[in-house]
N, C-alpha and C positions, 0 to 999 in steps of 0.2 A: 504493500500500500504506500508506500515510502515513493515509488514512482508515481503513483496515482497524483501525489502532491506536485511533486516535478513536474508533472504533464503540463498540470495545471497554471505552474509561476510562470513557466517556459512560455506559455500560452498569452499569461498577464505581466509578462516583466518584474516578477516578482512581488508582484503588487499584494499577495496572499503567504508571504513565506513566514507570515506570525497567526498561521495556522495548522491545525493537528488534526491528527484523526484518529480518536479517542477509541472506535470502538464499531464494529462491523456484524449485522445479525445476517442472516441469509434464511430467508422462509423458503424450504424446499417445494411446498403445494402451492403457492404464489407465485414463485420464481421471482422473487423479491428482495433486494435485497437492501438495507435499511443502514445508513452509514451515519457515524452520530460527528462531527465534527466542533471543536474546542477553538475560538478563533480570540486572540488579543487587540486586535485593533481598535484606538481609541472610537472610530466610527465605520461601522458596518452595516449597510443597509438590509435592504431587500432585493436590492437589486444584483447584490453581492452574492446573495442566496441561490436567485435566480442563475447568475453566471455562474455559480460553481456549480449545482445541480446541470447548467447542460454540458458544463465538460464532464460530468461525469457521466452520465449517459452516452457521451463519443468514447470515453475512454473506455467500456465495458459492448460499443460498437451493440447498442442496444437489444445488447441477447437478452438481459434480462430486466426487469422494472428494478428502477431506482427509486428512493426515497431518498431525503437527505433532512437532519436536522441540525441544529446550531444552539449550541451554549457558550456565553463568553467568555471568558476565561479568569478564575479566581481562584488564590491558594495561600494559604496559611498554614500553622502547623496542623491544625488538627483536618482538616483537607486532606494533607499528605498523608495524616496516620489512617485516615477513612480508608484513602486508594489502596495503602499498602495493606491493611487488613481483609478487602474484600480482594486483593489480587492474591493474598493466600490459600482463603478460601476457593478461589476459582482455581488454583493452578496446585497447590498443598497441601487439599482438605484432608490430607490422612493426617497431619500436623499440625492441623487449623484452629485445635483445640485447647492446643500449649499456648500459645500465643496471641496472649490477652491486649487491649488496646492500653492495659498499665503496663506492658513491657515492652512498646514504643516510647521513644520520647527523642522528641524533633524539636530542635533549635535556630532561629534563626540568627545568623551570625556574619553579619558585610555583604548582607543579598545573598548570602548561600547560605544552605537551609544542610541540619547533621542533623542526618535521622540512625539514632540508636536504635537495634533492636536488642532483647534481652532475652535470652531462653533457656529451659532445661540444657543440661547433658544431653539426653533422647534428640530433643528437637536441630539443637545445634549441628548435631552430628550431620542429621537428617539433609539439614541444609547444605551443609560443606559437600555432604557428595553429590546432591544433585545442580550443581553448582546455581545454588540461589541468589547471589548477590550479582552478580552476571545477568540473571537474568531478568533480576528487579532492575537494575541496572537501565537494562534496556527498554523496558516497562514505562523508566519515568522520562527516559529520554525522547521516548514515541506519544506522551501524554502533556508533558510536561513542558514550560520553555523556562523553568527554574533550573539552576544547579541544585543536585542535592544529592551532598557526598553519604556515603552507607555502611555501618559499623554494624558487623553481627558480633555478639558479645556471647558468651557463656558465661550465667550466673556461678560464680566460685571465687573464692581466694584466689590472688595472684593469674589475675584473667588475665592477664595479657603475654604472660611466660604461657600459661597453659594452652592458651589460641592458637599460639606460634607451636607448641610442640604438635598437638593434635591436628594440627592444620598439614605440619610434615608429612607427620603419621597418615593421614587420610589422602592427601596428594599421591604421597608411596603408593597407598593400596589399591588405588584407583588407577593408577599408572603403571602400574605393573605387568609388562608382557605375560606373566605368569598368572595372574589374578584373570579371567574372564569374564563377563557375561556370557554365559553358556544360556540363556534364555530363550525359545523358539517362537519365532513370529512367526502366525497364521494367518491368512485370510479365509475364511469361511464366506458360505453364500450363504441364499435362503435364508437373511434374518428374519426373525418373524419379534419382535418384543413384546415378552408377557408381562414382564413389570419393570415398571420406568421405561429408562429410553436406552438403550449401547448406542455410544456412540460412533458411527461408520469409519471416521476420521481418526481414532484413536487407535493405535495398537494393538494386537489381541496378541498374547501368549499362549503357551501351553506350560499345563504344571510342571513343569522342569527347569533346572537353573536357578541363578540366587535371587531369593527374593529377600525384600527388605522391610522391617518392621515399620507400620504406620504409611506404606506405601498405598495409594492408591491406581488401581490395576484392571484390567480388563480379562480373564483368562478361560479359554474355551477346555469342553470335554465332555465325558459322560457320566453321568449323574450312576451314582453306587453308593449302594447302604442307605436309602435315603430312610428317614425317621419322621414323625411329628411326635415331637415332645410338648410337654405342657408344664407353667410354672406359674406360680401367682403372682399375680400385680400387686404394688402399692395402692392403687387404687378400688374402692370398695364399693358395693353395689347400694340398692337402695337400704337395704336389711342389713349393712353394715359387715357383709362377710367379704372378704379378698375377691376378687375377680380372677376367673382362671383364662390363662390365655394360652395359645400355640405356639410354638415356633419349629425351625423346619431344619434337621442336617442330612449333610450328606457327604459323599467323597466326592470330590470333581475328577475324571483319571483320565489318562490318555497311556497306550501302552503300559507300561510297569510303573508308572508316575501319577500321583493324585495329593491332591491337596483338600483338607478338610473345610468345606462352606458349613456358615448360621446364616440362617437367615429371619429376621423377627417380622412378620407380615403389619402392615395396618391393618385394619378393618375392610377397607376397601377392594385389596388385594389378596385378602384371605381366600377367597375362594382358586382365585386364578395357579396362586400355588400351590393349589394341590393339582392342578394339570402336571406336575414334574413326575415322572417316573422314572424308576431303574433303568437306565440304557439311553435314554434321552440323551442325544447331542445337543448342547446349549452353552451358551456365553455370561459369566455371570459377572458382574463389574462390583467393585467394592475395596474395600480399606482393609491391609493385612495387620491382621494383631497377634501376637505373639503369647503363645500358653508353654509355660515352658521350654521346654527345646522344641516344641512343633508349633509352625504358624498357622493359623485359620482365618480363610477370607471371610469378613462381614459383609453380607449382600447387600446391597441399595436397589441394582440394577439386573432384572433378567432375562435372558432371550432363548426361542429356541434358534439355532443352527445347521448349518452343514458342516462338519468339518473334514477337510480333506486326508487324505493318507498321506503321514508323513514316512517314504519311505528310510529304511535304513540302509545308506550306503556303507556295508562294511566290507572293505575291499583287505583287512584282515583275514589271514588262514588260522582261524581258531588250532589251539591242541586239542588232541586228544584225552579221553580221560586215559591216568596210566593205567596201566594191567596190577600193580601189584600197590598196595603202600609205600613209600617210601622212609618217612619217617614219624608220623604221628598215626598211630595205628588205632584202634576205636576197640573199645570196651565192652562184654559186656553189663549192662542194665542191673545194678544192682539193688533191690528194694531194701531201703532203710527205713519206712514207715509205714503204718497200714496202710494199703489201699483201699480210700474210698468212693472212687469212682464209680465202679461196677460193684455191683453184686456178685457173687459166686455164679456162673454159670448164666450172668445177663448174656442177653444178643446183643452182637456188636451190627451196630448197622451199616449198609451197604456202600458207603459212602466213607465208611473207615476201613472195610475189609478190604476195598477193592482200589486201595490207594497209599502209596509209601511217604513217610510224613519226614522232615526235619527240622526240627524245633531249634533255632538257634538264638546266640547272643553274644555279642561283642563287647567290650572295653573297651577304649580309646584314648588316643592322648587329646583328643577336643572334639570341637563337632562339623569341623570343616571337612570332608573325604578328599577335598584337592589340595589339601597341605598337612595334613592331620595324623596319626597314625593308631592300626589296629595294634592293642595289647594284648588281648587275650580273648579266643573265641573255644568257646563251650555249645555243646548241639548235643542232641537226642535224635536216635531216628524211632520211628514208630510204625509197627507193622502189625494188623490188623488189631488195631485198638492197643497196643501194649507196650509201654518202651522197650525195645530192645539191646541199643547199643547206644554208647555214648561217644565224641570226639573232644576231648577237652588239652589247649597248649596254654603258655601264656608264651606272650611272640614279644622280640627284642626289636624295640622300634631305634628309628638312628636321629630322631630327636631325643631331648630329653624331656621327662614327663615332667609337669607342670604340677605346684605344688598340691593347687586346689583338688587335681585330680588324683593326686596320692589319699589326699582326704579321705574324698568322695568313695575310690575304688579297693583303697587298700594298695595299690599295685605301686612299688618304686620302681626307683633305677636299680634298687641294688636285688629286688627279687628277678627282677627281669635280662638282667647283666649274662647269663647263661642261658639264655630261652635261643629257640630257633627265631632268624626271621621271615619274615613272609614271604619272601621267596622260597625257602626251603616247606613252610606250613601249608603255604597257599593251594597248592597241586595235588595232597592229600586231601584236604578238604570238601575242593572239587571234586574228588573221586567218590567222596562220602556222601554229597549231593545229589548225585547223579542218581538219575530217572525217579527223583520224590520232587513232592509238593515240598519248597520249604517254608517256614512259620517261624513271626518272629511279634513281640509287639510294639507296635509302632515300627512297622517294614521297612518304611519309606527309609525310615537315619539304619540302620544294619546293611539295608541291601546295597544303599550309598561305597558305602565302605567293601564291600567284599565286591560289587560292581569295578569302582574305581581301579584295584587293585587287581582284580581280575585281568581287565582289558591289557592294563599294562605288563602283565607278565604273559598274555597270550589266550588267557580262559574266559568264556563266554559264558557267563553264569543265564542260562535264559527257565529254569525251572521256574513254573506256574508258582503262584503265591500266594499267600492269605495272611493278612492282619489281625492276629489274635486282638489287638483293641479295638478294633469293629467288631470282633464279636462282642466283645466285651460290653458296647455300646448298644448294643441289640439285648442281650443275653442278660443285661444287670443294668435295669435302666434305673435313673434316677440318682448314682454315686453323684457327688458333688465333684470328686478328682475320679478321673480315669487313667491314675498310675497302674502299673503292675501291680504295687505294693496294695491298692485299696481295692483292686479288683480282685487280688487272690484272696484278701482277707475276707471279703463277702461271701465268697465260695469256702471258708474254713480250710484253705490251703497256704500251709505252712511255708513261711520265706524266712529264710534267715542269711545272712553274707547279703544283704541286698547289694547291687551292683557290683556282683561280681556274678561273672559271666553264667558256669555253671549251675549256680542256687536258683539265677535269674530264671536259663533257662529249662529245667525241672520245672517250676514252678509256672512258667508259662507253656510248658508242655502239659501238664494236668488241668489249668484253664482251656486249654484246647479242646483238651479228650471231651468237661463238662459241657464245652460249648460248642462240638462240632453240629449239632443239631439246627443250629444258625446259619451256617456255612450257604 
């Protein structure tokens, strides 16, 4: 639009160059399109109005109907802090919420105007990578015909050492040949929108690649595990009791990748979402929040989809599995506590008999699988309803483990100093895999890792999958956390060593067996 203005001074001899153009709507069933312009001149007619409205109808060579409107041009501090709180809102509303109009504050100071912003850690962060001041930046310089210099601050002690380090830090990580966006853009057809609007113009995704907390995102797939749960309002009916209401999960997946959606209906739209079913291909737009180490998309926006095949170009010659063990050989199953799964001489149902299971679970030294490393992986195989064997190493990574994670898993340097590493581990384990369903809870972070690691030594981990925490979510509804640790306790199954590989998986192995009936 920057030409748009050129056309027009070129035209007047610059008789308009203390003009802007604030802001552009475009009505697609009109073919309309509505342009708000900002003009400073001490005198501006109508005749003025006139002239610019018909250069812009040549400039657009009247494919489409123009509109134009006019505002004079006025700014003060609190103007400025107006612009820049609704441009976060439009362009950062996963963050729009930290960033109150008390953590602006604009100065004016020799006809240039210092606008402080003020924010969490979270928010700060948030900003430096997408680079925001850049693009506020350019926001006020297409709106604007002020100066107005732009301070993002981080509320802390010593902000201005801590600015400059974290501002390192985060240029590094972003800059990084080694760092990727490994993210996949799709385009799908056949939108069809069932609640709100997707935006055509917008980016779509698929669940895969790094996604970032408080991010607002667009990302297509197919609807799996879908749920209506129910929870009470703060708000109370005429009779004084709680109001019950719905809301709606599900998996979003595409191939072996899926990301956890909520979605909270209005009243309006209640009914439409329950049009969603298992299998459905759809586009759901919304704000990533973070539960833990797993993110879940909040819905605003939903659509149904086409989405296309994204082939796999793997122009890799997978290995083989070996013929023999080589060096982490698999055990058998030994029972150490009653079994109360089954009864004596229950039927195992056809769906456990006629399929080889392994139940696994990882340690790690963090939660990144593209710079991270596996410590110790423990698994169970299961054959017709009954553990049979076990796989358990703990593996010598070539970083060093991080302290909080010695905490957390028990696992040092110094127990893991004589372990095999994952090269030597990894090609057994694959062997152990092989031709079973494996199980893990919460799949998506374990399969990361033995994926990762796989590819790079040669092995193709493509075994069928299931997410013991969707059964879990199915199976035991209503838990307030859906850890391991609160799901087994519901089912009266014994955890002890939590996060440590083997205990974990045992114990998500007999959530399994109680829950394969969900499956």
């Amino acid at each position: 639009m920057m030409k748009l203005l050129k056309c027009i001074n070129d035209k007047e001899n610059n008789k308009y160059k203390k003009l802007k153009l604030s802001n552009v709507v475009y009505d697609k069933d009109n073919n309309l399109a509505i342009l708000r312009f900002v003009y400073k001149q001490e005198y501006f007619t109508d005749d003025d109005k006139k002239c610019i409205q018909t250069h812009v109808e040549e400039y657009f060579n009247k494919t489409i109907k123009i509109k134009t409107k006019f505002k004079k041009y006025f700014i003060d501090e609190d103007v400025i802090t107006i612009n820049v709180i609704n441009y976060i809102k439009n362009n950062f509303c996963g963050i729009a919420k930290g960033v109150k109009k008390s953590n602006i504050v604009v100065i004016n100071e020799n006809e240039k105007y210092k606008l402080t912003i003020k924010c969490d850690t979270t928010a700060y962060n948030y900003f430096l990578s997408f680079n925001f001041v850049e693009k506020l930046q350019d926001f006020i310089k297409k709106t604007m015909f002020d100066k107005v210099e732009i301070c993002l601050q981080e509320k802390s002690n010593n902000t201005l050492k801590i600015l400059e380090e974290q501002n390192k830090q985060l240029m590094k990580k972003y800059n990084d040949n080694n760092i990727l966006d490994e993210r996949v853009i799709v385009l799908p057809t056949d939108i069809m929108n069932l609640i709100g609007k997707i935006e055509k113009n917008k980016e779509i995704y698929l669940p895969v690649g790094q996604i970032y907390e408080n991010e607002n995102i667009t990302i297509g797939g197919f609807v799996n595990y879908l749920l209506v749960n129910k929870y009470l309002s703060k708000r109370k009916n005429t009779e004084g009791e709680q109001i019950e209401k719905e809301y709606f999960t599900f998996e979003l997946a595409y191939n072996n990748n899926s990301l956890r959606v909520i979605y909270f209906p209005r009243i309006a739209d209640k009914e439409k979402a329950k049009l969603l079913e298992n299998n459905k291909s759809i586009l759901v737009n919304g704000v990533l929040e973070k539960d833990g180490d797993r993110f879940t998309l909040k819905a605003k926006n939903i659509a149904f989809a086409r989405l296309p095949e994204i082939e796999n170009k793997e122009i890799q010659v997978y290995k083989e599995v070996n013929s023999n063990y080589q060096l982490i050989f698999p055990k058998s199953y030994q029972v150490v506590e009653q079994q109360f799964l089954f009864v004596e001489n229950s039927p195992v149902s056809n769906f456990l008999q006629n399929n080889t299971f392994v139940v696994f679970d990882l340690e790690t030294t963090g939660l990144d699988s593209s710079k991270d490393e596996i410590t110790e992986i423990g698994a169970v195989k299961i054959v017709n309803g009954e553990l049979t064997e076990t796989f358990s190493t703990l593996i010598k990574p070539k970083q060093i483990i991080p302290d909080f994670i010695v905490k957390m898993t028990g696992i040092s340097n110094e127990l893991v100093k004589d372990a095999p590493s994952i090269e030597e581990v990894l090609p057994d384990f694959y062997k152990f895999c092989h031709g079973s369903t494996i199980v893990a809870y919460n799949i998506n972070f374990d399969y990361k890792f033995i994926n990762h690691f796989g590819l790079k030594l040669g092995y193709k981990f493509k075994n069928k999958q299931i997410d013991a925490m969707h059964l879990a979510r199915i199976g035991i509804p209503n838990l307030k956390r859906y850890t391991l640790k609160d799901a087994v306790n519901k089912l009266g199954i014994n955890l002890t060593n939590a996060h440590r590989a083997m205990f974990d998986t045992v114990a998500t192995a007999k959530l399994f067996l109680a829950l394969s009936d969900y499956v």
